[in-house]
VOGU-3710 file (C-alpha; in Angstrom, 3 decimals, decimal comma):
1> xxxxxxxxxx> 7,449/23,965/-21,950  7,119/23,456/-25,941  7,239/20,054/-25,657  4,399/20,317/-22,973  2,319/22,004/-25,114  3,208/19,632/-28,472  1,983/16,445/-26,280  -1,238/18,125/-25,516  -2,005/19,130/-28,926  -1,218/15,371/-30,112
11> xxxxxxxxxx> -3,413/13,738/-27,254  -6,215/16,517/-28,537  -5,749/14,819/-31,991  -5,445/11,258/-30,454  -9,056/11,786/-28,936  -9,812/12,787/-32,575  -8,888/9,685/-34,225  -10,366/7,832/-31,313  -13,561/9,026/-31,880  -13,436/8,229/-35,470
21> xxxxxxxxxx> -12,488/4,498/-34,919  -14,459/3,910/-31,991  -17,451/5,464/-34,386  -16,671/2,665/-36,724  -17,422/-0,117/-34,172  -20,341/1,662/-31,422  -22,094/3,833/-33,507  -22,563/7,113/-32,184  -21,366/5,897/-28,919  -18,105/8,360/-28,692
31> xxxxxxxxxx> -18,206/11,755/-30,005  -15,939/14,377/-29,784  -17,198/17,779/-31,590  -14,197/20,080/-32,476  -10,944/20,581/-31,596  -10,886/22,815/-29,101  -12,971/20,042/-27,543  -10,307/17,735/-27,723  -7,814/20,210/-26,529  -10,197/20,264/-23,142
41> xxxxxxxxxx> -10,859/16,449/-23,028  -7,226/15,865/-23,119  -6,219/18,682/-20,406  -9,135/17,202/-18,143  -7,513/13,424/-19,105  -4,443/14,472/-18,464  -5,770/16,381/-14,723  -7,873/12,846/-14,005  -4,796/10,708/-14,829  -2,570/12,610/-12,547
51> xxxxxxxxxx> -4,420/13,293/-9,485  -7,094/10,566/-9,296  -5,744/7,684/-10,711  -2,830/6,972/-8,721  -5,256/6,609/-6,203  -7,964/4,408/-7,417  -4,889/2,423/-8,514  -3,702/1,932/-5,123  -7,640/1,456/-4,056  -7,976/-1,205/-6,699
61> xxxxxxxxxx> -4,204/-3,289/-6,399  -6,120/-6,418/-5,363  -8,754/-6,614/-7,712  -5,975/-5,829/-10,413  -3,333/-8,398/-8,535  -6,879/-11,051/-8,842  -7,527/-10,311/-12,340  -3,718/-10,456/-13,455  -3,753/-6,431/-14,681  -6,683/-6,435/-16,808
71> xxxxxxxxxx> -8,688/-4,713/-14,376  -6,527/-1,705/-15,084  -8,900/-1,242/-18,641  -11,807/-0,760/-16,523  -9,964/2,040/-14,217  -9,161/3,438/-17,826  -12,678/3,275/-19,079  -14,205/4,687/-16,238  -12,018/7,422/-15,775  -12,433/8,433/-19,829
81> xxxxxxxxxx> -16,230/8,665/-18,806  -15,301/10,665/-15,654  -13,404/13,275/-18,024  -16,387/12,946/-20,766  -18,379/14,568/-17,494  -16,423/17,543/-17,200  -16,114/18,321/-20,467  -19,170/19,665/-22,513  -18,587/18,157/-26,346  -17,130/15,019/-25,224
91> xxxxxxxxxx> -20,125/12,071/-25,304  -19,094/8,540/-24,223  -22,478/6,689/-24,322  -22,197/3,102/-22,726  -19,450/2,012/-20,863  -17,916/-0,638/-23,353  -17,307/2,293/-26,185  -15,151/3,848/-23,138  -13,418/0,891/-22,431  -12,607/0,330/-26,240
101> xxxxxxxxxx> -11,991/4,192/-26,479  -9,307/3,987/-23,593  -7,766/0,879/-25,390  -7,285/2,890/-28,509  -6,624/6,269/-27,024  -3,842/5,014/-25,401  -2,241/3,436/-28,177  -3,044/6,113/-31,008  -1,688/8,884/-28,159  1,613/6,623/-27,910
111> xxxxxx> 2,220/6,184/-31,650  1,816/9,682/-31,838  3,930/10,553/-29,011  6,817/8,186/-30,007  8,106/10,277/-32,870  8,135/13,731/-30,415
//
């Protein structure tokens, strides 16, 4: 259960830093406003990616089979903007910065995770 709660409050802290860097590149394009912000973006992620994506990924196996797996960073950008619609304080404008925000997310939220 600790460790439950310890990988939530590093993906809060991964949206964080995504925000920042994605800020660097789109311009007010990805905003997250506090932390307790993050903590509800990355509950709602974390909700999206386990009851929804399984099954767009089943939906979408022969576009991704076609496009050799890189359609799976669309399914990942699209459902980032999904969660930025539940969650008040989370802005993705443009669907690029949530592409690029999904990229990074991922791979800030794994760094961070690795050493847990």
């Amino acid at each position: 259960m600790f460790g439950l709660v310890i990988h939530w409050i590093l993906n809060a802290v991964a949206f964080i830093l995504t925000a920042k860097v994605v800020d660097m590149i789109f311009p007010l394009s990805f905003r997250v406003e506090d932390f307790g912000t993050a903590m509800v973006a990355a509950l709602v992620l974390g909700l999206i990616n386990t009851f929804i994506r399984p099954v767009l990924k089943l939906l979408t196996l022969p576009i991704n089979f076609l496009t050799l797996g890189l359609f799976g960073l669309v399914l990942n950008g699209l459902l980032l903007k999904l969660a930025a619609g539940f969650v008040p304080g989370l802005h993705i404008v443009g669907f690029l910065p949530a592409v690029l925000g999904a990229v990074i997310l991922s791979v800030i939220s794994s760094i961070l995770t690795f050493f847990v």
